[in-house]
C-alpha positions as CSV (number, residue, x, y, z in Angstrom):
1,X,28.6,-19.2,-11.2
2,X,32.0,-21.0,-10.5
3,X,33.5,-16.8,-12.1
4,X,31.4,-15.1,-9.7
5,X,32.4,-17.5,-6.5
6,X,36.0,-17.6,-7.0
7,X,36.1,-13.7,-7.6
8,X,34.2,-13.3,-4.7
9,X,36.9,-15.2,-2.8
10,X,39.7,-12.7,-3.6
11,X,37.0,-9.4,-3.0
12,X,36.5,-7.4,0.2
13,X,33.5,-8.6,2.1
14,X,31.2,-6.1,0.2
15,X,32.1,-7.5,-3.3
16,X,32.4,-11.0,-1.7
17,X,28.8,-10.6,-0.7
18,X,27.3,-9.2,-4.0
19,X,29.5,-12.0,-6.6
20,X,28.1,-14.7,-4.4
21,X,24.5,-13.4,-4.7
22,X,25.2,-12.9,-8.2
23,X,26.3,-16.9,-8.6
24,X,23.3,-17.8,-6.3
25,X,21.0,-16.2,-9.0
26,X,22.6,-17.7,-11.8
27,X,22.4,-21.0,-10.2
28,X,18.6,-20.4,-9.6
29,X,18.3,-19.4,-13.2
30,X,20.1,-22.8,-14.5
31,X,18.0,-24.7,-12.5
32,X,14.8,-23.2,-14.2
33,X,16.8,-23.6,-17.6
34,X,16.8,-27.3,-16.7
35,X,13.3,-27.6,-16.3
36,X,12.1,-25.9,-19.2
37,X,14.7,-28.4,-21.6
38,X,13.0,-31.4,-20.0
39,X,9.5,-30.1,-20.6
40,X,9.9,-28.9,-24.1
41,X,12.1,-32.5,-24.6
42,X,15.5,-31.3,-24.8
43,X,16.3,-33.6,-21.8
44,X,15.1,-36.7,-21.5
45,X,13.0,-36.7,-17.8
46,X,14.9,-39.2,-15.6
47,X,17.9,-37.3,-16.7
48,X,16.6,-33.7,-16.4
49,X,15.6,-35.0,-12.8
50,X,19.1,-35.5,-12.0
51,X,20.5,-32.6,-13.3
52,X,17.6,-30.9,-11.6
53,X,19.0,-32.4,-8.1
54,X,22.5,-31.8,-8.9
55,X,21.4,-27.9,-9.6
56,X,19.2,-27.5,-6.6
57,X,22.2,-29.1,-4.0
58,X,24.5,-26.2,-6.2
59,X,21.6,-23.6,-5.0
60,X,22.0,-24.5,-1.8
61,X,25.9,-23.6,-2.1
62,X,25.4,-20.7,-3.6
63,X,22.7,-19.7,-1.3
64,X,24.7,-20.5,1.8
65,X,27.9,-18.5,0.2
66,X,26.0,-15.4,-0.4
67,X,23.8,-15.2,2.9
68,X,27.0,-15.7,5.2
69,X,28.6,-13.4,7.2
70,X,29.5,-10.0,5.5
């Protein structure tokens, strides 16, 4: 994710746009990666449920990044 957002940083607005959907997506998929170590006990729950919270407010970021202006 952080690869993707600070490439997109130095990129045209086309390639801007398409890194920070790319880190979006990646930050979707580590929250889901979260949730699955705290259900198969990798993570301990209270833990996992602030990582989870953490990962969601980095989402958000990401989401906000790649749904800005062109």
């Amino acid at each position: 994710m952080a690869s993707n957002i600070e490439e997109g940083r130095g990129r045209d607005r086309g390639d801007r746009h398409h890194l920070w959907t790319v880190a979006y997506g990646s930050a979707r998929e580590a929250k889901i990666q979260l949730r699955s170590a705290v259900a198969l006990g990798f993570v301990e729950a209270e833990r996992g449920a602030e990582l989870v919270e953490k990962a969601d407010h980095l989402v958000r970021l990401c989401y906000g990044l790649a749904h800005s202006r062109k």
